[in-house]
Biopython code that builds the backbone (N, CA, C, O; Angstrom):
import numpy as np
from Bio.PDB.StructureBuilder import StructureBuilder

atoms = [
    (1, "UNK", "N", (27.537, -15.697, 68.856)),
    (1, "UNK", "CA", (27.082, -14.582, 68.048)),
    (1, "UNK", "C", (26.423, -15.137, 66.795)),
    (1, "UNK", "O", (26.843, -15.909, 65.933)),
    (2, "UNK", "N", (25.615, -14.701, 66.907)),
    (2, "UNK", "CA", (24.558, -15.059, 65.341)),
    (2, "UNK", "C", (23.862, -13.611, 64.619)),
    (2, "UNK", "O", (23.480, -12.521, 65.045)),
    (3, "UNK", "N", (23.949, -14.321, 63.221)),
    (3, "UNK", "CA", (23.534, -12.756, 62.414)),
    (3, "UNK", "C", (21.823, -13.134, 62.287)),
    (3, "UNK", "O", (21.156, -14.147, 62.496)),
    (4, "UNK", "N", (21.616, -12.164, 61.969)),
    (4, "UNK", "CA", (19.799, -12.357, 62.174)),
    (4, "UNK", "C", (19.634, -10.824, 61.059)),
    (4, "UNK", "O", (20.509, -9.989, 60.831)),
    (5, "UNK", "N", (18.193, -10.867, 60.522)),
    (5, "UNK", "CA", (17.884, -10.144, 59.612)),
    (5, "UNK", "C", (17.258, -9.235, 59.887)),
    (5, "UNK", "O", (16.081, -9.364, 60.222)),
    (6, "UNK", "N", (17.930, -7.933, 59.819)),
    (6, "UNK", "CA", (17.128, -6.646, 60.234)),
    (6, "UNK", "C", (15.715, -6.565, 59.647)),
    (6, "UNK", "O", (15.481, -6.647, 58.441)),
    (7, "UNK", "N", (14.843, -6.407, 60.553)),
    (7, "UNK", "CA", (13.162, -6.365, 60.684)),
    (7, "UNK", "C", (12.546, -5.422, 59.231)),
    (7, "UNK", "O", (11.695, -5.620, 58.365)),
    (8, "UNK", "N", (13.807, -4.007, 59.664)),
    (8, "UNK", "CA", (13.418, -3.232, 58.469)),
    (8, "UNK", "C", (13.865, -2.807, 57.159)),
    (8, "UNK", "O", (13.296, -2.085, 56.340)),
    (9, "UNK", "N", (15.397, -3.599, 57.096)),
    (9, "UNK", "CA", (15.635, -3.235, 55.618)),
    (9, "UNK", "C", (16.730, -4.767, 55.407)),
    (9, "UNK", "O", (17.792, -4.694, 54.790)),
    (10, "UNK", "N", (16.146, -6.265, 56.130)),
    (10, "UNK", "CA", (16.359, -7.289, 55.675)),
    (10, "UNK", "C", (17.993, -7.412, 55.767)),
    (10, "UNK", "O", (18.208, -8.599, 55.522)),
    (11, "UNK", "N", (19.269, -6.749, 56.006)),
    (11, "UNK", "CA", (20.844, -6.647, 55.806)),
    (11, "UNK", "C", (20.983, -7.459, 57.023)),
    (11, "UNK", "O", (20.359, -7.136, 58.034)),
    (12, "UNK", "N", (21.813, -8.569, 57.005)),
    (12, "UNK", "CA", (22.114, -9.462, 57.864)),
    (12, "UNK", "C", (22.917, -8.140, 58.833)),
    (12, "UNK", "O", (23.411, -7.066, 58.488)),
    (13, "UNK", "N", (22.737, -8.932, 60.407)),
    (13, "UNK", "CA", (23.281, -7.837, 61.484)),
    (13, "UNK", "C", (23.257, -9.032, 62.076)),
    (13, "UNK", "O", (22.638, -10.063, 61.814)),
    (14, "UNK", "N", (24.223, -8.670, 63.133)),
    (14, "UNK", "CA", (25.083, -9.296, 64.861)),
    (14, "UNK", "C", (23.683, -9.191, 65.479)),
    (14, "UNK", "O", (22.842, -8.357, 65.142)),
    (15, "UNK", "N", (23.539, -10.060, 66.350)),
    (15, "UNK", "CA", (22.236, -10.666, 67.350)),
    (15, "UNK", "C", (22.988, -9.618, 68.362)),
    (15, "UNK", "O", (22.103, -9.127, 69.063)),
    (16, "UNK", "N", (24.369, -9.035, 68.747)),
    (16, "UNK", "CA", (24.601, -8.527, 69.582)),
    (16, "UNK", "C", (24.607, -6.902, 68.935)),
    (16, "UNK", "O", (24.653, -5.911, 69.664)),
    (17, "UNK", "N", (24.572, -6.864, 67.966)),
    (17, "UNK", "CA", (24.407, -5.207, 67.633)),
    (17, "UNK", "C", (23.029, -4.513, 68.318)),
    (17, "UNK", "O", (21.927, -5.046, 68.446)),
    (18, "UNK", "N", (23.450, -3.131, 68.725)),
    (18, "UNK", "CA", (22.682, -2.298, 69.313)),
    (18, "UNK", "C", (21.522, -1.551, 67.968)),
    (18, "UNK", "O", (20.393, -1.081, 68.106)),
    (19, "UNK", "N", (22.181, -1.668, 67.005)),
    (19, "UNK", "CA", (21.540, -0.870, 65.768)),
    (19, "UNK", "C", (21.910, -1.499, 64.849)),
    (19, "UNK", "O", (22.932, -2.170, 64.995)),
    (20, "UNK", "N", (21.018, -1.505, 63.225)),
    (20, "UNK", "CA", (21.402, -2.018, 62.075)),
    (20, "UNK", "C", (22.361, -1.014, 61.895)),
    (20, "UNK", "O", (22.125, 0.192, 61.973)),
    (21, "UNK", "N", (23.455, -1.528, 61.653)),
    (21, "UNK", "CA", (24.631, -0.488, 61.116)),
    (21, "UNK", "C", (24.412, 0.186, 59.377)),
    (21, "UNK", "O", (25.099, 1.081, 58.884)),
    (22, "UNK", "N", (22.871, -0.802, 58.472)),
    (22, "UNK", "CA", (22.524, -0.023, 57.137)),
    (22, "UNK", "C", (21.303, 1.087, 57.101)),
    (22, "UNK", "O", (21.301, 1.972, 56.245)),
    (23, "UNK", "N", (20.123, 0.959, 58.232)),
    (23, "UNK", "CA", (19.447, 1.786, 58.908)),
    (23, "UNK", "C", (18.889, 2.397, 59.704)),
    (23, "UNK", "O", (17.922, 3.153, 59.611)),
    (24, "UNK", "N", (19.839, 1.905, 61.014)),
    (24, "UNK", "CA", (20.117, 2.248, 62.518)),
    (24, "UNK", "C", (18.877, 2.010, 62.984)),
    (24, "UNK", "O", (18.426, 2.648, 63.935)),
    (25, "UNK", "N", (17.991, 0.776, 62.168)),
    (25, "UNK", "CA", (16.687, 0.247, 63.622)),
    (25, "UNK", "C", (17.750, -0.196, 64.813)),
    (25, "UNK", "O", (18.970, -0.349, 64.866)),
    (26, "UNK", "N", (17.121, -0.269, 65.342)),
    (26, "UNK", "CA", (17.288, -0.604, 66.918)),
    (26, "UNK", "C", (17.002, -2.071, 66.877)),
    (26, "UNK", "O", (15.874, -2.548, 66.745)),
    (27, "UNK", "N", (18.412, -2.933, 67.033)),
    (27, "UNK", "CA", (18.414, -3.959, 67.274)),
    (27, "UNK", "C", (18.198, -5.069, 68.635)),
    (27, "UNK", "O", (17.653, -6.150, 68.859)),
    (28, "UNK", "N", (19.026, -4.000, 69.375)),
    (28, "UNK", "CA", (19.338, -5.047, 70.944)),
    (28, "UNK", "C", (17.703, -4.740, 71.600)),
    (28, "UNK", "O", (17.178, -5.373, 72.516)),
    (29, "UNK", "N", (17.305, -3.972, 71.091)),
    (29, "UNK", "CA", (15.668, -3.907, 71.833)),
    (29, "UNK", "C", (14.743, -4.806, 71.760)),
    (29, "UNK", "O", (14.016, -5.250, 72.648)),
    (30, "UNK", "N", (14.822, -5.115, 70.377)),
    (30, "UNK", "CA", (13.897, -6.561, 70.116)),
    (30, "UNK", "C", (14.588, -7.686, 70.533)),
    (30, "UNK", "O", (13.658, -8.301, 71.053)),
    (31, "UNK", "N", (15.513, -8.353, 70.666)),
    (31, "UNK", "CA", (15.579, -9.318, 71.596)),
    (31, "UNK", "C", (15.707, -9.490, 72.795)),
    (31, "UNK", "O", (16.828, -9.373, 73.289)),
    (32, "UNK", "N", (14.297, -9.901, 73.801)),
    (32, "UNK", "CA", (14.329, -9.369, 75.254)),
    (32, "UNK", "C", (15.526, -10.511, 75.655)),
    (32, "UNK", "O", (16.076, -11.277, 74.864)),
    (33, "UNK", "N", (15.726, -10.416, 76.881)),
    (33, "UNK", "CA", (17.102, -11.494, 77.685)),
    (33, "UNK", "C", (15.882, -12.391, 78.409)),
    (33, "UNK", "O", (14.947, -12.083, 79.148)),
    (34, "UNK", "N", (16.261, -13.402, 77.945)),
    (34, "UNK", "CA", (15.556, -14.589, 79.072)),
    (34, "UNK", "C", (16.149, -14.599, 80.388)),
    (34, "UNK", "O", (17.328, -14.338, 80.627)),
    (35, "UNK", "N", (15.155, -14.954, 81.328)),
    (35, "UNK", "CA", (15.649, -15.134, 82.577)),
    (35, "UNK", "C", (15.785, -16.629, 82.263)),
    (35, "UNK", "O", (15.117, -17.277, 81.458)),
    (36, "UNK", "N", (16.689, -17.012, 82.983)),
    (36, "UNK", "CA", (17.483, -18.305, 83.312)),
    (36, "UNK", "C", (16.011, -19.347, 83.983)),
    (36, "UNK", "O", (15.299, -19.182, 84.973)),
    (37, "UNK", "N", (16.024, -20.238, 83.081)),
    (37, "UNK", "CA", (14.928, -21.352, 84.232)),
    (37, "UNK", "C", (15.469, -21.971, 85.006)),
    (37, "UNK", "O", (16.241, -22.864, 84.654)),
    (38, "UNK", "N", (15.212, -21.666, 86.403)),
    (38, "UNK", "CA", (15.361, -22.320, 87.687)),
    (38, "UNK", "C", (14.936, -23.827, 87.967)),
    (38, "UNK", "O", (13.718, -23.905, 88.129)),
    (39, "UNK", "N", (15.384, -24.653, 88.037)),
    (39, "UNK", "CA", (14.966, -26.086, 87.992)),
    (39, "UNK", "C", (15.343, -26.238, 89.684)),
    (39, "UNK", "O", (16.282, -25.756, 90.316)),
    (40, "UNK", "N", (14.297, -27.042, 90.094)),
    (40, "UNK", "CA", (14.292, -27.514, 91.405)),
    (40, "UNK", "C", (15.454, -28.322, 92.063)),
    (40, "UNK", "O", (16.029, -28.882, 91.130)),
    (41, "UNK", "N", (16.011, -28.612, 93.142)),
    (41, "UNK", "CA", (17.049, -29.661, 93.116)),
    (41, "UNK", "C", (16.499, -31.200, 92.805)),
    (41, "UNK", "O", (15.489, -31.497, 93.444)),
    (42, "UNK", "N", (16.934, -32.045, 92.065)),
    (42, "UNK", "CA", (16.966, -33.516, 92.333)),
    (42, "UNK", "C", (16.168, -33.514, 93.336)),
    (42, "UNK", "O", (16.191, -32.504, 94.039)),
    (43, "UNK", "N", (15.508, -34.297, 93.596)),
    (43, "UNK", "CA", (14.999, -35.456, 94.846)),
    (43, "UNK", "C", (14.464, -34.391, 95.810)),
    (43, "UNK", "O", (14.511, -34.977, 96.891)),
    (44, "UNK", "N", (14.062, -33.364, 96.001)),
    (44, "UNK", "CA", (13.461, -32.241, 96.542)),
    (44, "UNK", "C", (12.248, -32.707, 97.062)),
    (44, "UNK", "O", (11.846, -32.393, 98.182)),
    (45, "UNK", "N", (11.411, -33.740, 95.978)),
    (45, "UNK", "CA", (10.160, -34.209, 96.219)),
    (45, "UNK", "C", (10.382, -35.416, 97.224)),
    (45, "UNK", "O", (9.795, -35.739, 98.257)),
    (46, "UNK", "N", (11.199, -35.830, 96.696)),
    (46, "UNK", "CA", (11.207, -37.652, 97.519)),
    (46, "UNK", "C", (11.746, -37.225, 98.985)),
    (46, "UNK", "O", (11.379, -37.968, 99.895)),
    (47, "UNK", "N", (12.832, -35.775, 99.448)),
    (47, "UNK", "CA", (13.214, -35.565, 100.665)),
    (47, "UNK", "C", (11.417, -34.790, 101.387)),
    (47, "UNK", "O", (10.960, -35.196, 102.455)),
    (48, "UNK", "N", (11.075, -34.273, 100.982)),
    (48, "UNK", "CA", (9.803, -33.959, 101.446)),
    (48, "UNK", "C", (8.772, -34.905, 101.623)),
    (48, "UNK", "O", (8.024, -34.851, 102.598)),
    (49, "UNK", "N", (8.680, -35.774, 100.741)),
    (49, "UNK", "CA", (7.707, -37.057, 101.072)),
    (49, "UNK", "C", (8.421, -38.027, 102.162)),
    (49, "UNK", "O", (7.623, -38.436, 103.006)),
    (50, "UNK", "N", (9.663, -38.448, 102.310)),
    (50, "UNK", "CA", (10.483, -38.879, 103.497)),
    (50, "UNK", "C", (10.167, -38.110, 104.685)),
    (50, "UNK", "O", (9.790, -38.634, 105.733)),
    (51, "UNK", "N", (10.347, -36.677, 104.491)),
    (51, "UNK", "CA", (9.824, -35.846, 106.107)),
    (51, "UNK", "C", (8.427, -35.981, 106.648)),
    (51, "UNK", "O", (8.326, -36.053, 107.873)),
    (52, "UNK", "N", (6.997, -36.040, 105.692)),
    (52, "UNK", "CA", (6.133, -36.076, 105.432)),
    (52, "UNK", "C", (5.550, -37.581, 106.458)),
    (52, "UNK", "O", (4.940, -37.613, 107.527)),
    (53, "UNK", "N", (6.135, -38.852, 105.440)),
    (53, "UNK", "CA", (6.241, -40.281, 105.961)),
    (53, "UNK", "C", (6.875, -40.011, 107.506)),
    (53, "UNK", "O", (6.364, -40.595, 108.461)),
    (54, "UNK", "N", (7.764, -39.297, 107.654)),
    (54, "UNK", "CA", (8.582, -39.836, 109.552)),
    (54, "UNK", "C", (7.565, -38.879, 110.118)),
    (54, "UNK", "O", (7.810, -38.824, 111.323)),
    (55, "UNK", "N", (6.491, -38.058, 109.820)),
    (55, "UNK", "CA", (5.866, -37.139, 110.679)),
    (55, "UNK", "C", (4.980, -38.124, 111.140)),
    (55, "UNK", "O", (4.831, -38.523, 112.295)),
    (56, "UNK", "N", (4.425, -38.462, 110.145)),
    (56, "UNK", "CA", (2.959, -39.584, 110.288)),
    (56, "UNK", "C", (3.571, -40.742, 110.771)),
    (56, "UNK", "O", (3.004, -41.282, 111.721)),
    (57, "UNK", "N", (4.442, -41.177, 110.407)),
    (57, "UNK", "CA", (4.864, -42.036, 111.570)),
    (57, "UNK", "C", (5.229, -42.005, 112.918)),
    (57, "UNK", "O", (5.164, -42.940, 113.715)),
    (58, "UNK", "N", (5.688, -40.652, 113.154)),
    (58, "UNK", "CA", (5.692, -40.335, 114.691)),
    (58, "UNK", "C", (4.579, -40.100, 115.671)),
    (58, "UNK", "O", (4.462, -40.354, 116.870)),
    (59, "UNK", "N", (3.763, -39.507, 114.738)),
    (59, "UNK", "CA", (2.319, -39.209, 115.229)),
    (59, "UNK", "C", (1.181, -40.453, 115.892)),
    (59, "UNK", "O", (0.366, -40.406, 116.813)),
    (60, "UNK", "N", (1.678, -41.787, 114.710)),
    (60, "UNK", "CA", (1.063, -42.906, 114.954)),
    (60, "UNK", "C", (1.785, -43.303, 115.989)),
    (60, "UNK", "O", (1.165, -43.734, 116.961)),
    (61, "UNK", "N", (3.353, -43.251, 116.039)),
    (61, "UNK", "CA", (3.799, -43.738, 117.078)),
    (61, "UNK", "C", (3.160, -43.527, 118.520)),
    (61, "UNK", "O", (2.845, -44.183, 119.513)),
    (62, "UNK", "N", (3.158, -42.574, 118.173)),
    (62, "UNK", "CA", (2.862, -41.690, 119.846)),
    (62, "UNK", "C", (1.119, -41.774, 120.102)),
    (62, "UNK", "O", (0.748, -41.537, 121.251)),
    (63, "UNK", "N", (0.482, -41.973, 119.478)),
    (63, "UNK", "CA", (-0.727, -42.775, 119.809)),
    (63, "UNK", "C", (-1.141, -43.627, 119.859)),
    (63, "UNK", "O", (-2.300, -43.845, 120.212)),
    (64, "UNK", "N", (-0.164, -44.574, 119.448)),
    (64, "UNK", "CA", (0.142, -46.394, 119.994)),
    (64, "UNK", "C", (0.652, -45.805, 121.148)),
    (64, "UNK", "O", (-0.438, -45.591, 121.678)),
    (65, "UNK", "N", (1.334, -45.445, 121.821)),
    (65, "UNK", "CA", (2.577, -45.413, 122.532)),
    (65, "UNK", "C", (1.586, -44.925, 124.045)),
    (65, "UNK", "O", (1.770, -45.413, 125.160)),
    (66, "UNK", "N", (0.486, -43.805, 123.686)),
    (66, "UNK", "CA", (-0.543, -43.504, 124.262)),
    (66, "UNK", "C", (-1.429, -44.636, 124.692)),
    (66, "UNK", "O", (-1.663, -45.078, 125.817)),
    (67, "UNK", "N", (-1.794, -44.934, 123.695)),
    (67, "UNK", "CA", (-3.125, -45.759, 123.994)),
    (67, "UNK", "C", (-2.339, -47.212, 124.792)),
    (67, "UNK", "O", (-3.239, -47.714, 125.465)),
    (68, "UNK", "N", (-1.340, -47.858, 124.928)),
    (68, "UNK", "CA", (-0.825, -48.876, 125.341)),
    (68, "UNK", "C", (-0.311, -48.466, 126.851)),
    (68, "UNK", "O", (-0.078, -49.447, 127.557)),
    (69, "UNK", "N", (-0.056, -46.951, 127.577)),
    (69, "UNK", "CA", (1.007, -46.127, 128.439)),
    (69, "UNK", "C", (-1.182, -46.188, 129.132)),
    (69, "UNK", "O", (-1.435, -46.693, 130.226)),
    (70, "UNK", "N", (-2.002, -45.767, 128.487)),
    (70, "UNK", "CA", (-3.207, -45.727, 129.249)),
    (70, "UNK", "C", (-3.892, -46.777, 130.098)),
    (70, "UNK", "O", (-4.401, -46.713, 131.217)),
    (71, "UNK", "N", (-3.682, -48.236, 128.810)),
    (71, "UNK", "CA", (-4.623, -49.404, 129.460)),
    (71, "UNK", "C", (-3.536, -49.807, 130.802)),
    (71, "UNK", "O", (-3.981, -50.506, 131.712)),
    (72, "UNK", "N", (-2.395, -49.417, 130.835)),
    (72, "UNK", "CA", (-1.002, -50.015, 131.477)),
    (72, "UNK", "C", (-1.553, -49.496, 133.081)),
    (72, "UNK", "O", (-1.352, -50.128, 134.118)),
    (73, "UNK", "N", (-2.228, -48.299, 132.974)),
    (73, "UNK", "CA", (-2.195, -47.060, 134.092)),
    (73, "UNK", "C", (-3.711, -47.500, 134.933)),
    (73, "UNK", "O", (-3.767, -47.589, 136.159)),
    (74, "UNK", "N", (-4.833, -47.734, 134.059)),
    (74, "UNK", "CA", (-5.816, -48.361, 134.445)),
    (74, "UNK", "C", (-6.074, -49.654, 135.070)),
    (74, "UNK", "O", (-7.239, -49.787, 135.446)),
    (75, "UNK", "N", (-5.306, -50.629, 135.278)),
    (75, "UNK", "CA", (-5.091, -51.665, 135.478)),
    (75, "UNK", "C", (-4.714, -51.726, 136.705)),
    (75, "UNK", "O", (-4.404, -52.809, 137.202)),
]
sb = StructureBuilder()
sb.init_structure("model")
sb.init_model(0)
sb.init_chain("A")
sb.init_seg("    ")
for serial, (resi, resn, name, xyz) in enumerate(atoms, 1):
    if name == "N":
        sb.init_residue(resn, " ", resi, " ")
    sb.init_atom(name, np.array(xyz, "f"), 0.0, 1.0, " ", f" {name:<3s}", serial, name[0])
structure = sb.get_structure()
């Protein structure tokens, strides 16, 4: 809880008061509520660049795996 200075007649007031209790501005209105910042998990990036890396590596695999399964068949 913190006191903060009414906008319109300066009388220290509660950050949680609804109204200046010396000229009933409307307090809880002017301070909007932050939404909470969402932070990503840890390592979110490095598990996606790992999935990323075994795709392209499978892909290469399998067109080595191709091209070696072809000259094998021609022969």
């Amino acid at each position: 809880m913190a006191l903060i200075k009414c906008p319109e007649c300066s009388t220290d007031v509660s950050d949680q008061a609804e109204q200046c209790p010396h000229c009933a501005y409307p307090i809880k209105a002017k301070h909007e509520v932050k939404e909470p910042i969402v932070v990503a998990k840890e390592g979110c990036f490095l598990q996606t660049l790992n999935t990323g890396c075994m795709l392209i590596a499978g892909f290469i695999g399998s067109v080595i795996l191709f091209a070696i399964l072809s000259k094998a068949c021609n022969h």
